[in-house]
SERO-4910 file (N, C-alpha, C, O; in steps of 0.05 Angstrom, whole numbers):
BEGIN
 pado doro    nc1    nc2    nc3   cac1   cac2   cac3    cc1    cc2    cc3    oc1    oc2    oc3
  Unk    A   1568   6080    202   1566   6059    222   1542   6065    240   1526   6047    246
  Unk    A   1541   6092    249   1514   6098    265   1491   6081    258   1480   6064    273
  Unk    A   1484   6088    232   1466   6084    205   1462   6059    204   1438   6056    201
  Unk    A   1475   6035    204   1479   6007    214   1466   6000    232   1450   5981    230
  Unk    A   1469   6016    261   1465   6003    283   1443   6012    295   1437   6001    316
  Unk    A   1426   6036    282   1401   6041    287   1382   6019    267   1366   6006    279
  Unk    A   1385   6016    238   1378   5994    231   1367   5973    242   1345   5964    245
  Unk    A   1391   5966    249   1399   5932    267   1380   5940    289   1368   5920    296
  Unk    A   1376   5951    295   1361   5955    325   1329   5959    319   1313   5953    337
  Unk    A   1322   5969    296   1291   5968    293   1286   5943    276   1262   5936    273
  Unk    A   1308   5927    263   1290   5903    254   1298   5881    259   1294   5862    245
  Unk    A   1312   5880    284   1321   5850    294   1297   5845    319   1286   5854    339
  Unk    A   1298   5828    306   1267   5820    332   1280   5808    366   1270   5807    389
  Unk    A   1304   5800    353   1311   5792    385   1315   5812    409   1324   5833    400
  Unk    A   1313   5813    433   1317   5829    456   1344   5841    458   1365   5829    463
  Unk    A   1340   5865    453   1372   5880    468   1377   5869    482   1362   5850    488
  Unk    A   1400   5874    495   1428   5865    517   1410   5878    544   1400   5864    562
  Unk    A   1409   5907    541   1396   5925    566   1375   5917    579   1371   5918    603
  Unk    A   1345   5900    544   1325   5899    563   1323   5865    570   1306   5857    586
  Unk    A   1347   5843    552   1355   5816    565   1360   5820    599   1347   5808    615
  Unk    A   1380   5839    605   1388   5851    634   1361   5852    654   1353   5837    672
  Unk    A   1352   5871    644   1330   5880    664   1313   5863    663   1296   5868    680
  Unk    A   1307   5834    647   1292   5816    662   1310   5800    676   1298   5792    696
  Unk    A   1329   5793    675   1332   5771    683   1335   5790    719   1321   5783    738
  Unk    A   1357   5818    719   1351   5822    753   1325   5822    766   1324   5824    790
  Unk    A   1303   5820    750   1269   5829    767   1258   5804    765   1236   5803    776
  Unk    A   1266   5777    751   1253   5761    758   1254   5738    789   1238   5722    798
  Unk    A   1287   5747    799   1290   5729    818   1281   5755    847   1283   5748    871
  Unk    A   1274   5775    844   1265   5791    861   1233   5782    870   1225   5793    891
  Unk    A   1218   5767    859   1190   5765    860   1192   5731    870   1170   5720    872
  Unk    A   1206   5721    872   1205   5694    875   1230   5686    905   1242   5667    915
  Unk    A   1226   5706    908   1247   5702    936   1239   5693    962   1253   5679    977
  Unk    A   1211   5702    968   1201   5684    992   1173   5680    988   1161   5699    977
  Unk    A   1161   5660    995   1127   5650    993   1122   5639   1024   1134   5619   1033
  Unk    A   1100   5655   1042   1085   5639   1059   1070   5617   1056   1051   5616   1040
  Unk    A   1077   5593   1073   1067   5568   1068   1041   5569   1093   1037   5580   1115
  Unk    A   1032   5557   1080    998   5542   1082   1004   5528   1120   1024   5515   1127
  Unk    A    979   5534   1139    979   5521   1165    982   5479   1153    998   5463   1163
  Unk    A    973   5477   1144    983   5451   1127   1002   5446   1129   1011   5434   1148
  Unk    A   1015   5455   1109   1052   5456   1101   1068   5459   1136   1084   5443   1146
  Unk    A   1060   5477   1144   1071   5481   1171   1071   5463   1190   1091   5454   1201
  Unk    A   1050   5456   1195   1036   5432   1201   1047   5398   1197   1044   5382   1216
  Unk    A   1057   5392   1177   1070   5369   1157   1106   5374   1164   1121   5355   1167
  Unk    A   1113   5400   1165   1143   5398   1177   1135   5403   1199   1144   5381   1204
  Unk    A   1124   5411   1220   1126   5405   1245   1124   5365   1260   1136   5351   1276
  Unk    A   1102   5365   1240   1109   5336   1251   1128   5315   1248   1131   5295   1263
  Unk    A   1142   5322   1225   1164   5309   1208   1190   5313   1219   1208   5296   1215
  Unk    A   1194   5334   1233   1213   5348   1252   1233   5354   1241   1255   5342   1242
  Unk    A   1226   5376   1229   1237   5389   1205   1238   5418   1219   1257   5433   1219
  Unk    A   1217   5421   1229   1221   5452   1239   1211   5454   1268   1196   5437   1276
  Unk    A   1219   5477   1289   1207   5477   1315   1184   5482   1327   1184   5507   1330
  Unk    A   1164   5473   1335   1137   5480   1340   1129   5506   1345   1134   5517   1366
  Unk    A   1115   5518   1324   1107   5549   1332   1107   5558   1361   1119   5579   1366
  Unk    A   1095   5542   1383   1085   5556   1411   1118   5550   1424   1117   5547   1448
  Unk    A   1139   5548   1416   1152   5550   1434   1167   5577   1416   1191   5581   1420
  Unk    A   1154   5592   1399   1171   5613   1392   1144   5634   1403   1149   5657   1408
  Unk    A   1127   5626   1404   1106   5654   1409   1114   5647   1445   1112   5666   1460
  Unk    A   1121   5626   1453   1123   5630   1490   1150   5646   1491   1151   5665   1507
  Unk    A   1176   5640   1471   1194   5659   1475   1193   5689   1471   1206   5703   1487
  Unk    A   1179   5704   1448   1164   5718   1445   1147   5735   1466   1150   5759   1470
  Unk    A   1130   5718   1476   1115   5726   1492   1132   5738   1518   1131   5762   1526
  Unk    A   1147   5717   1530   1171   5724   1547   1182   5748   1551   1184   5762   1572
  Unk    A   1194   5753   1518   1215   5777   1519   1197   5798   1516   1208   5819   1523
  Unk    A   1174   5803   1508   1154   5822   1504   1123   5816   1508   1106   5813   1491
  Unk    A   1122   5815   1540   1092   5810   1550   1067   5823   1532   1067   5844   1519
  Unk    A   1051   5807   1535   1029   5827   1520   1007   5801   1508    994   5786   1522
  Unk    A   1009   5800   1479    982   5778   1466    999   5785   1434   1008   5805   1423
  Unk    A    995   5754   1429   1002   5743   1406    976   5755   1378    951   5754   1379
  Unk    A    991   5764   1359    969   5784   1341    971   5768   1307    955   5771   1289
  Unk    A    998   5753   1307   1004   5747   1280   1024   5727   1288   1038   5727   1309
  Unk    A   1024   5711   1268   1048   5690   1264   1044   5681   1241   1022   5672   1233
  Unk    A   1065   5682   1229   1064   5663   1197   1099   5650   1194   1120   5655   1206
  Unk    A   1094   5629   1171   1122   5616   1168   1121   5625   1141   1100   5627   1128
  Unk    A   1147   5632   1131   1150   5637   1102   1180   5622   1103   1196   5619   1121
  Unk    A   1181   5612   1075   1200   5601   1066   1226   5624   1051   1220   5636   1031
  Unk    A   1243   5626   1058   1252   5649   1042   1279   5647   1036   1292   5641   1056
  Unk    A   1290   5648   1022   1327   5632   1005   1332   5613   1014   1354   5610   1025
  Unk    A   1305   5585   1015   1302   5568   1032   1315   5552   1051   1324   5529   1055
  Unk    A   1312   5586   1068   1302   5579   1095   1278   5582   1105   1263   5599   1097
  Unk    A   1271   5561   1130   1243   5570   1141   1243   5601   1167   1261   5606   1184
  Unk    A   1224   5612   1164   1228   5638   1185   1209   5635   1183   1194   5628   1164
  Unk    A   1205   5642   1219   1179   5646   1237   1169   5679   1240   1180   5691   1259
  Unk    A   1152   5694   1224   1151   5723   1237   1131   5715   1254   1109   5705   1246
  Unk    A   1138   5722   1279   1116   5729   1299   1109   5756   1319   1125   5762   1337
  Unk    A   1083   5772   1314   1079   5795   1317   1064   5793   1349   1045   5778   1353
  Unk    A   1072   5806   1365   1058   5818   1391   1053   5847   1397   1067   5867   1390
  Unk    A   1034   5846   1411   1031   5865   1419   1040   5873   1452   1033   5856   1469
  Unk    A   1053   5892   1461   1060   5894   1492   1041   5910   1511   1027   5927   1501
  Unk    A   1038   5906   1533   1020   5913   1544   1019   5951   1545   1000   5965   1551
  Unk    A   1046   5959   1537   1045   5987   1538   1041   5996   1510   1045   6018   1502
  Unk    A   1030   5970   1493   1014   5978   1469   1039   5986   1437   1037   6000   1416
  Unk    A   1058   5971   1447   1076   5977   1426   1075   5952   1410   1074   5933   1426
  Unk    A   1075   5944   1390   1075   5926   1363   1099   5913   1364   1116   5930   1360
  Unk    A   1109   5891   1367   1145   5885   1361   1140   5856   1340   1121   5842   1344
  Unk    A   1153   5851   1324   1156   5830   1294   1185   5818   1310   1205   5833   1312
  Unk    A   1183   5790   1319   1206   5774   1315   1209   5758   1293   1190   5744   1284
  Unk    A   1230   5759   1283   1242   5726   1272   1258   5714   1273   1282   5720   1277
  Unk    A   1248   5691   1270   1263   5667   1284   1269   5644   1270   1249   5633   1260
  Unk    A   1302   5631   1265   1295   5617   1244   1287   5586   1251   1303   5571   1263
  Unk    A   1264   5578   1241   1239   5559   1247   1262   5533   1239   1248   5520   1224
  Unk    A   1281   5523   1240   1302   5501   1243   1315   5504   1271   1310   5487   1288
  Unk    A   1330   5522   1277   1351   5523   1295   1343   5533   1317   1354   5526   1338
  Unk    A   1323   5549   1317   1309   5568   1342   1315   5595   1347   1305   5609   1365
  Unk    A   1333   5601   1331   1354   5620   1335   1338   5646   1327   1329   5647   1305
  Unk    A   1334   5670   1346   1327   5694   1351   1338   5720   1322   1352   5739   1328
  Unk    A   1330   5715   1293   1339   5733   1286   1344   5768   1274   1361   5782   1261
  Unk    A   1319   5768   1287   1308   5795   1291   1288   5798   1310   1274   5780   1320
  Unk    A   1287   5831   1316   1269   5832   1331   1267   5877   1320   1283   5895   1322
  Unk    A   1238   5875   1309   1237   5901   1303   1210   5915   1315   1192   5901   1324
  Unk    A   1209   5939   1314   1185   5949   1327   1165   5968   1300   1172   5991   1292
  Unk    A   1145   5955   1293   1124   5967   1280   1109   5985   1286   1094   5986   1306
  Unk    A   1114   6007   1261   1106   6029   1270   1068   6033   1265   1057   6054   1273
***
């Protein structure tokens, strides 16, 4: 029976079970979130679809004085999220996000 199933395995052209598996978990890993275009951002902001960037970089700014360094919207298990990066005046880096529908504060981390 061994003798069979090594056979079967060097001349069946179709994909093992193990390496069917291992694509299908790595293909939805690479397709999970895409930053959209000042455009795209742009087109739901006016559509009122999502909340205008400057009232998340003023909240932002708020909770961590300093100057706005980065902001992008990415789309991600579609939802929209706002990462927006500052810098504080005592020179520390902080990444909020925020989700760009509701307004709602959902992280806030400090870059090292």
């Amino acid at each position: 029976m061994a003798k069979y199933w090594n056979t079967a395995a060097t001349t069946d052209p179709r994909p093992s079970g193990r390496l069917l598996l291992c694509a299908l978990v790595l293909i939805p890993l690479g397709v999970s979130a895409r930053d959209l275009s000042q455009d795209e951002a742009l087109a739901l902001t006016e559509q009122g679809h999502i909340v205008p960037l400057q009232v998340f970089v003023n909240d932002a700014l708020q909770r961590f004085p300093g100057r706005l360094l980065e902001a992008e919207l990415e789309l991600d298990d579609d939802r929209y999220i706002y990462e927006i990066e500052v810098v504080t005046r005592t020179r520390r880096v902080m990444e909020l996000e925020y989700d760009a529908v509701t307004g709602d504060l959902l992280d806030v981390e400090e870059d090292d």
